[in-house]
N, C-alpha and C positions, 0 to 999 in steps of 0.2 A: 381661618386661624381664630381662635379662642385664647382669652387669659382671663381666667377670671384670680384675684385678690382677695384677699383680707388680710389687714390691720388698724392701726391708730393715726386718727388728726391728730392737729393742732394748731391753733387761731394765734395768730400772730399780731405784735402788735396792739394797736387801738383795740379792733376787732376781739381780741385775746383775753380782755378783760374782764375776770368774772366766770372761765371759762377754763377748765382739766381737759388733757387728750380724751379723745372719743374713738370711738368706732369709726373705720371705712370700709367699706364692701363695695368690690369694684367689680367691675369687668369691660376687655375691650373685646370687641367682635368684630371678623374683617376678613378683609383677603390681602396675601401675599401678589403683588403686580411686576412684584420682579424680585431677584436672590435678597437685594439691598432694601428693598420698599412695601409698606405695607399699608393699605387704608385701611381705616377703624372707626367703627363707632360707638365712642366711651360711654359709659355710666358710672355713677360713683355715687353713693350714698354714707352722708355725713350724720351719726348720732353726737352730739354735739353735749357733752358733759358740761354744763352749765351749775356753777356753784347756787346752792339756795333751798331751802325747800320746795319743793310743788313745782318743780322748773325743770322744762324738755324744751330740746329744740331740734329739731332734724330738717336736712337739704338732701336736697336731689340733685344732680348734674346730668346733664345731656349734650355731648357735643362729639364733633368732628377730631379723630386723635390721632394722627397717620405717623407712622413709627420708622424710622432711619433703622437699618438693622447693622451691625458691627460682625461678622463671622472672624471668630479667632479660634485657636488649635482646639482653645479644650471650654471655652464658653462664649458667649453672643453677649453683644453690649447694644439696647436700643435705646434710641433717644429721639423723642418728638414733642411739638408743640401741643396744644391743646384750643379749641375754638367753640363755644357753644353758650347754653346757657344755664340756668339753675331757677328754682324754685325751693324757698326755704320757709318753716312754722313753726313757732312757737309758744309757747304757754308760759305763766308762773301765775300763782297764786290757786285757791279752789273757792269754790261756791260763788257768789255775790262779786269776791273780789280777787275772781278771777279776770287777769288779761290773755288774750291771745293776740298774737298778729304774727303775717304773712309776708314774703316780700318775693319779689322776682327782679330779673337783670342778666347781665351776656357775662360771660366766662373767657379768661384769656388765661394760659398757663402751658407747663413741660412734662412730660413724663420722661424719666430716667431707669434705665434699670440696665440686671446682668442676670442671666439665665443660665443652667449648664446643663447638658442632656443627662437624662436618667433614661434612656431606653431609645428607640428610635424616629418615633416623631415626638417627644414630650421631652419639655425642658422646666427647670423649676428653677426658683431666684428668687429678686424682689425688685420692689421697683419704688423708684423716691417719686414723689408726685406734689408740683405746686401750683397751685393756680390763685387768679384774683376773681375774686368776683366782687362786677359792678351794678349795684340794685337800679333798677330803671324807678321802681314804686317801692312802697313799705306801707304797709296800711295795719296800725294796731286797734283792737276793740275791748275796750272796760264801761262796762256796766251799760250792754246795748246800743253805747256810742263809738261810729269808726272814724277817724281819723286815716287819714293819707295823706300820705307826701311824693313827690318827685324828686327835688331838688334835694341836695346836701344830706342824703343817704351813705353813710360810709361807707367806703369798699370794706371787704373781708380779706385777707390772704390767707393761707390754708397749705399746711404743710401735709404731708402725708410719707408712711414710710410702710408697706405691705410685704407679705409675702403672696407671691402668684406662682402660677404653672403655666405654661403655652403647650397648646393641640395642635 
């Protein structure tokens, strides 16, 4: 089974500030284990519309996504959790006074959605998506010097709202 997505974030919250919906490009990849059940293993990529000149930010996700499948007359309702982790970069500024920094940490979140066949194995919908994510590290670099932290890293939470297909 395949779904692959595309639509829009949005940072929620703390996290949220300073920051316009963005881009999501998903996909889950898996097998069906039974009528009701599916294992998956997610990806999701966040461009991340950050207010400012000279300022990108983009995450990756990687995780475990195993989907509850719903069969009803005339469409499919699934819903499952989300387990994994993330890798996120960013930039603002250019030349000299440019900053970058990177951060990583574990993922915890739901996938929701409703599909309805268009043909015989292919079904199309959308699927709402939220997760948290918790930075283990953040390390920023201005003017040659890095800085790192562990502690007291804010989480992110991360709304999503896509349109997908399943194979």
């Amino acid at each position: 089974m395949v779904i692959p997505s595309i639509g829009i974030n949005s940072f929620l919250g703390d996290s949220g500030r300073g920051t316009g919906p963005g881009l999501r490009v998903g996909l889950l990849a898996g097998s069906r284990l039974a009528e009701r059940f599916s294992l998956n293993l997610g990806l999701a990529f966040d461009k991340v519309n950050v207010d400012g000149p000279d300022a990108s930010s983009l995450v990756f996700d990687l995780g475990l996504a195993p989907l509850i499948h719903f069969p009803q007359e005339k469409f499919e309702i699934v819903a499952g959790p989300i387990l994994g982790s993330f890798v996120g970069h960013a930039s603002v500024g250019s030349g000299t006074f440019e900053s970058s920094s990177w951060t990583y940490g574990w993922t915890v979140g739901a996938n929701a959605g409703v599909v309805v066949p268009v043909g015989t194995k292919v079904r199309v919908g959308g699927l709402l998506n939220f997760m948290l994510r918790n930075p283990l590290k953040a390390c920023t670099t201005f003017m040659g010097q890095d800085v790192c932290q562990k502690d007291s890293v804010p989480s992110q939470k991360v709304l999503a709202l896509t349109a997908a297909a399943m194979f």
